[in-house]
Structure formats: structure tokens, C-alpha cells
VEXMI-832476 format. One line per field, with one value per residue: residue number from 1; residue in three letters; x negated, y negated, z negated of N, C-alpha, C in turn. Coordinates in pm, 1 decimal. Layout:
VEXMI-832476
seq NUM, ...
type ALA, ...
n.x X, ...
n.y Y, ...
n.z Z, ...
ca.x X, ...
ca.y Y, ...
ca.z Z, ...
c.x X, ...
c.y Y, ...
c.z Z, ...
***
This chain:
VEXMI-832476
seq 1, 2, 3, 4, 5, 6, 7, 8, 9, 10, 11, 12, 13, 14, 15, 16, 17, 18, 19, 20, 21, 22, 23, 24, 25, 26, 27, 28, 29, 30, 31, 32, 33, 34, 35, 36, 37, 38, 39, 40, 41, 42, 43, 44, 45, 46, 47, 48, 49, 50, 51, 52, 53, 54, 55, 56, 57, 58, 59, 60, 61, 62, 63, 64, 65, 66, 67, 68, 69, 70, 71, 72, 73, 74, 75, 76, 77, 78, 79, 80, 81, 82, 83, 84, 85, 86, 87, 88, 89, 90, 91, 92, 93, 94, 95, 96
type UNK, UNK, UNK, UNK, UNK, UNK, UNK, UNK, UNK, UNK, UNK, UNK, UNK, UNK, UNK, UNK, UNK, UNK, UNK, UNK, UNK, UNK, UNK, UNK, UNK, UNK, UNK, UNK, UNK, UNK, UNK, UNK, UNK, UNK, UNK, UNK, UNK, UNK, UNK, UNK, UNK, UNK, UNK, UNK, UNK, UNK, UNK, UNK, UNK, UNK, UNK, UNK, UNK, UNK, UNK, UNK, UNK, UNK, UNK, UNK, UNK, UNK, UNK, UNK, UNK, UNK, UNK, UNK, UNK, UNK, UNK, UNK, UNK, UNK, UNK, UNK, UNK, UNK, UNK, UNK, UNK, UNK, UNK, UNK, UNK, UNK, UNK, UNK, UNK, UNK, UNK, UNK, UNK, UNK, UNK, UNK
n.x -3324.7, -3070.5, -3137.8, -3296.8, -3169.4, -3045.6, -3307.6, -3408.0, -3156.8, -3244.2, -3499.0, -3471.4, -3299.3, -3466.2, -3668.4, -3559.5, -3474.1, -3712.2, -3796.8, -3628.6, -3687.3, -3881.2, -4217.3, -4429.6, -4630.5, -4619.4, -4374.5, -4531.6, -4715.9, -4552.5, -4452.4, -4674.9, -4725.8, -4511.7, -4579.4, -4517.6, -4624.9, -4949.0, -5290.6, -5386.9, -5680.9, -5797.1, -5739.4, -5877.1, -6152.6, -6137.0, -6065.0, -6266.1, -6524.4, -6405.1, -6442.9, -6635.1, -6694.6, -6548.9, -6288.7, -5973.0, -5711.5, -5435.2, -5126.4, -4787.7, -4555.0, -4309.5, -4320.1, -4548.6, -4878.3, -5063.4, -5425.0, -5647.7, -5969.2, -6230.0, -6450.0, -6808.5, -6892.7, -6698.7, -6437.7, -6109.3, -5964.7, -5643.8, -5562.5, -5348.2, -5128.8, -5007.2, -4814.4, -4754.5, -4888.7, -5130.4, -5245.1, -5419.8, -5245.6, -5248.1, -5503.7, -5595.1, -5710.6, -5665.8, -5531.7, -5679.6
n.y -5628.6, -5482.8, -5255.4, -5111.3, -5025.9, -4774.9, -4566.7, -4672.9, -4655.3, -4351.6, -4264.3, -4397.0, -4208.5, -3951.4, -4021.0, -4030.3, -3795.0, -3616.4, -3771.9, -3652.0, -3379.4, -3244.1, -3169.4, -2914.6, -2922.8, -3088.9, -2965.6, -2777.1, -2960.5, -3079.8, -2812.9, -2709.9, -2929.7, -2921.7, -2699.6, -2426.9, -2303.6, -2249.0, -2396.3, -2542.5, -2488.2, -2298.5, -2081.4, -2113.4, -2118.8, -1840.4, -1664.8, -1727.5, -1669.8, -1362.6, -1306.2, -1466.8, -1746.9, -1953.6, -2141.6, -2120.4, -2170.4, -2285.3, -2160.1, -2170.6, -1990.9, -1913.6, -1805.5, -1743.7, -1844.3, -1841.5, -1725.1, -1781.9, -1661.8, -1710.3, -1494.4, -1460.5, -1248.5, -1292.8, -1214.7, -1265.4, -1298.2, -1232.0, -1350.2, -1271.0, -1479.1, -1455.2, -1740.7, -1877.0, -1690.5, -1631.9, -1412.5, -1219.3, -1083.4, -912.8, -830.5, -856.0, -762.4, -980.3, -888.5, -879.7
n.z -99.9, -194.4, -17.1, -160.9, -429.6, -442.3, -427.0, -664.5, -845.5, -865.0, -922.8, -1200.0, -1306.7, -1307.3, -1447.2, -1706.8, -1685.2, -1735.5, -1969.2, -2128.4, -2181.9, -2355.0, -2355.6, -2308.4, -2469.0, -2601.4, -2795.0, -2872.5, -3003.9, -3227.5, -3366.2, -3483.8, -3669.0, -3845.7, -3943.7, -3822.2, -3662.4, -3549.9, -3527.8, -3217.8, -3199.8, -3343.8, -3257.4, -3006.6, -3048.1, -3208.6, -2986.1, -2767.5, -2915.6, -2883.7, -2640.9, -2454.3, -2227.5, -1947.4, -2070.3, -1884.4, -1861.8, -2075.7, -2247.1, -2400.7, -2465.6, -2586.1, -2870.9, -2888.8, -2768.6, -2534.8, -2356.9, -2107.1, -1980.6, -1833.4, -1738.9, -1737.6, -1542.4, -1367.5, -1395.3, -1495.9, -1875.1, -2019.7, -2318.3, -2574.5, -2845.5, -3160.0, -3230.2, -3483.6, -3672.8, -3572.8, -3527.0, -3320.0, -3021.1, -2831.6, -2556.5, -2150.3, -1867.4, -1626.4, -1268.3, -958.5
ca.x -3311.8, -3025.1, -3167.9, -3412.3, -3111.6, -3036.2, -3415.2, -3405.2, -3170.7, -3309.2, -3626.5, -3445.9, -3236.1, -3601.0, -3744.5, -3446.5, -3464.7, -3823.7, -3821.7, -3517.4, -3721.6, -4018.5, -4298.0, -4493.9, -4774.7, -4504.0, -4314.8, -4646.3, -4780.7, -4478.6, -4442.6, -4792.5, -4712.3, -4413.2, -4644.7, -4447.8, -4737.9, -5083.3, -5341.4, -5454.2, -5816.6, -5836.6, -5682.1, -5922.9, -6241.2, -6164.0, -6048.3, -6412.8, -6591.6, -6369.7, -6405.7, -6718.5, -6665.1, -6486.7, -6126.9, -5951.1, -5562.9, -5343.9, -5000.5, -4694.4, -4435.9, -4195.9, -4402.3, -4728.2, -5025.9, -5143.2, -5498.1, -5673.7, -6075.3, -6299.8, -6591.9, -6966.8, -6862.2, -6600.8, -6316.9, -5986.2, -5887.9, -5577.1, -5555.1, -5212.0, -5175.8, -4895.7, -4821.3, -4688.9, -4999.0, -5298.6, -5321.9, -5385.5, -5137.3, -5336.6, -5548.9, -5637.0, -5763.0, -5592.2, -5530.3, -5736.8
ca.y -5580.3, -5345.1, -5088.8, -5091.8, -5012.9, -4559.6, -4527.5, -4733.9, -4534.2, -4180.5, -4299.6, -4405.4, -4064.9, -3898.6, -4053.0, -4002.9, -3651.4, -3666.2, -3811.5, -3607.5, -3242.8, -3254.7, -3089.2, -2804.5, -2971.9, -3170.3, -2850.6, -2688.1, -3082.8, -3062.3, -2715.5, -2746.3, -3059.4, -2864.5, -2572.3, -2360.9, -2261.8, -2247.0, -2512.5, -2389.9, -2542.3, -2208.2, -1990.8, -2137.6, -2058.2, -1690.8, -1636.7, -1765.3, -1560.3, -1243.9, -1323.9, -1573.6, -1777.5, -2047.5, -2133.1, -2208.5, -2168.4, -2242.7, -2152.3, -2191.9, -1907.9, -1899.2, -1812.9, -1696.8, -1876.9, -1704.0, -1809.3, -1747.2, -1744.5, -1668.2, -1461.6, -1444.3, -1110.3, -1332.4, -1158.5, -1340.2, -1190.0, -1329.2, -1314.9, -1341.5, -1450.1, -1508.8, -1880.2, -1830.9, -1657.3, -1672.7, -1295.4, -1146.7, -916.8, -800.7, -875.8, -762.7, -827.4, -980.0, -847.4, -983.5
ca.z -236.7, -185.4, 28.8, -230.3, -510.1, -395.7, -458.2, -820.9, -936.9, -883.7, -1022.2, -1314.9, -1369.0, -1293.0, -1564.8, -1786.7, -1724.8, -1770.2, -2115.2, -2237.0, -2186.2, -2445.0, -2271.8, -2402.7, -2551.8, -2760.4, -2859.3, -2974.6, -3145.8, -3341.2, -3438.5, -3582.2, -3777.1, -3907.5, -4039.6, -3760.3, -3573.5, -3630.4, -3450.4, -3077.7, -3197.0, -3464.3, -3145.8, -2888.1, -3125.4, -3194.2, -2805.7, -2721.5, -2971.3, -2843.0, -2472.7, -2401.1, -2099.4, -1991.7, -2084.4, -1742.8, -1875.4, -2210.1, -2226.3, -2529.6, -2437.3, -2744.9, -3025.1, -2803.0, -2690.8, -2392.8, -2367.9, -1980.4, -1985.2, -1733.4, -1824.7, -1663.6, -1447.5, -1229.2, -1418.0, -1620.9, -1947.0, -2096.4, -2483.7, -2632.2, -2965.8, -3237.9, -3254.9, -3603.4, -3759.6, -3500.9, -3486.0, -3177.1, -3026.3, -2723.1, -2436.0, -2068.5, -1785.9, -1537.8, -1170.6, -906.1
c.x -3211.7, -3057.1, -3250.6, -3304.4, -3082.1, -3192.3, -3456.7, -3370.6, -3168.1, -3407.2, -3570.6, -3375.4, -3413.4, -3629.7, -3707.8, -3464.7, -3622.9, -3864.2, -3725.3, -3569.8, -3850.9, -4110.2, -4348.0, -4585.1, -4684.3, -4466.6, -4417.1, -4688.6, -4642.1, -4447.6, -4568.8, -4809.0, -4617.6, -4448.3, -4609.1, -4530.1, -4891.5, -5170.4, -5403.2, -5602.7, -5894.9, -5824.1, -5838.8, -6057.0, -6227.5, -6119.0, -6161.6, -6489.5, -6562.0, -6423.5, -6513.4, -6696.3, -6580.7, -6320.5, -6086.1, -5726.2, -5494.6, -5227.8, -4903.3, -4586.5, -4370.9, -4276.6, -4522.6, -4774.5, -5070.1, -5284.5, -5584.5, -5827.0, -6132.6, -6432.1, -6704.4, -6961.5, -6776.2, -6463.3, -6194.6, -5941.0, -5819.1, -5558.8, -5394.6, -5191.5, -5048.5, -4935.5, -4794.6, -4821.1, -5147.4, -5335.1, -5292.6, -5330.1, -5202.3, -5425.4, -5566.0, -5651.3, -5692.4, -5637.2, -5599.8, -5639.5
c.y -5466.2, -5262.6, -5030.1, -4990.5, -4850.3, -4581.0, -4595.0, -4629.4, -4397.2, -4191.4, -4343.6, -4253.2, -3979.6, -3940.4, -3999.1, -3882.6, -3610.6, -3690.3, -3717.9, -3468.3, -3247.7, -3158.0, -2957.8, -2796.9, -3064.4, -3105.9, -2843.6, -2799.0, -3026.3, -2964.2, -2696.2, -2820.8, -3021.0, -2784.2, -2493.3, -2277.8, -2308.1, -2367.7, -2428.0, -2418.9, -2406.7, -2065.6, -1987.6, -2047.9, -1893.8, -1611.7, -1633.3, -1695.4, -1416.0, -1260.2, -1415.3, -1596.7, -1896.2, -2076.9, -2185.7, -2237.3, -2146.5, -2223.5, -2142.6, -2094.4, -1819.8, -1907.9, -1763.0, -1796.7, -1764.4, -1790.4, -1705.3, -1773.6, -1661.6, -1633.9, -1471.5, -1341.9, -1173.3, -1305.5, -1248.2, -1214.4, -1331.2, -1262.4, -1362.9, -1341.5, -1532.8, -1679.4, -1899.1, -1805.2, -1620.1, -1522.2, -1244.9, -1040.6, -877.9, -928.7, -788.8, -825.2, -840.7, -945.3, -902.8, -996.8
c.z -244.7, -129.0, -81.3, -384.7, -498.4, -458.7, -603.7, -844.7, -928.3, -933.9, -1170.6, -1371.3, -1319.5, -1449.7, -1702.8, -1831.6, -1796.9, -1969.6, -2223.8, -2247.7, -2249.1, -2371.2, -2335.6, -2495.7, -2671.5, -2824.0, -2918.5, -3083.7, -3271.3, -3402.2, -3536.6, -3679.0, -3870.6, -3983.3, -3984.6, -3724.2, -3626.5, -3474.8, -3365.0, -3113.5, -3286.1, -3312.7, -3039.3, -2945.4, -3172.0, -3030.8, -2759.4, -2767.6, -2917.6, -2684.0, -2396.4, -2291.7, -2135.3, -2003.9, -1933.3, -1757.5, -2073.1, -2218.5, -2361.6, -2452.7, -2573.0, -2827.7, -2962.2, -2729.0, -2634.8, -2381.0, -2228.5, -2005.5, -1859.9, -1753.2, -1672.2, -1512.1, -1357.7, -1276.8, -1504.8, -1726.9, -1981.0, -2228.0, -2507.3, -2810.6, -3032.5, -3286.7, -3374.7, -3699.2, -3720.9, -3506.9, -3303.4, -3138.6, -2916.0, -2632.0, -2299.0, -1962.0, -1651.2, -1314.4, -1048.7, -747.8
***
């Protein structure tokens, strides 16, 4: 049982740390629930219309949704778009 006690607790400070850094998908739930940000489900739907293909990447960087799709041609565009008011501030196609 004690050798077993070093590997407890780092799994417990793991966890710890773990639970004490809200993830990104939490940040964004709750900024949405707040009225902070706008819902990625309004984001995802005009990204798709601009960009057909399939989504392969979402991202929360401060107040931008970066949104990654992968069109028909093989190519990635990323869309970036105000988390705040769902307009889009650019896109382009990323580097291969």
C-alpha cells in the first residue's frame, strides 16, 4: 500500500489541477449563457453555407471562434469570427 501512496498523490494534484482550469468548451458554455457570446450552432451554419465541406476544427481564442473546414478541392479554409456578435472578420486558406 505505500509504494502505492507517491503515485496517489500526483494523481490527486492532477486532477486538482485538472478541475481548477475550466476548459474551453466551458469558457465558451458559459459565456453564451451569460449573453457574452453568441452560440457556435449560429457560427457553424453560416461557416458551412460560406465554405461547404466538412468542419474538421473549432477553436475559442479570446473573443474569436476560429472555425477549420475542409472543402471538396482537398483545401482548409479557416473562418474567424467575432464571438461577441457572430460577424465574420476574415477568412483564408490555410498553408499546406
Amino acid at each position: 500500500m505505500m509504494r502505492h501512496v507517491p503515485m496517489m498523490v500526483c494523481l490527486a494534484a492532477l486532477a486538482g489541477a485538472a478541475l481548477a482550469e475550466p476548459s474551453e468548451q466551458d469558457r465558451a458554455r458559459a459565456a453564451v449563457l451569460r449573453g457574452q457570446f453568441v452560440p457556435l450552432e449560429g457560427i457553424l451554419a453560416d461557416a458551412q453555407r460560406r465554405q461547404p465541406g466538412q468542419v474538421v476544427e473549432v477553436e475559442l481564442e479570446g473573443d474569436e471562434y476560429e472555425v477549420e473546414i475542409l472543402r471538396a478541392d482537398g483545401r482548409v479554409v479557416e473562418l474567424e469570427y467575432d464571438a461577441r456578435t457572430g460577424t465574420l472578420r476574415g477568412q483564408e486558406l490555410e498553408d499546406d
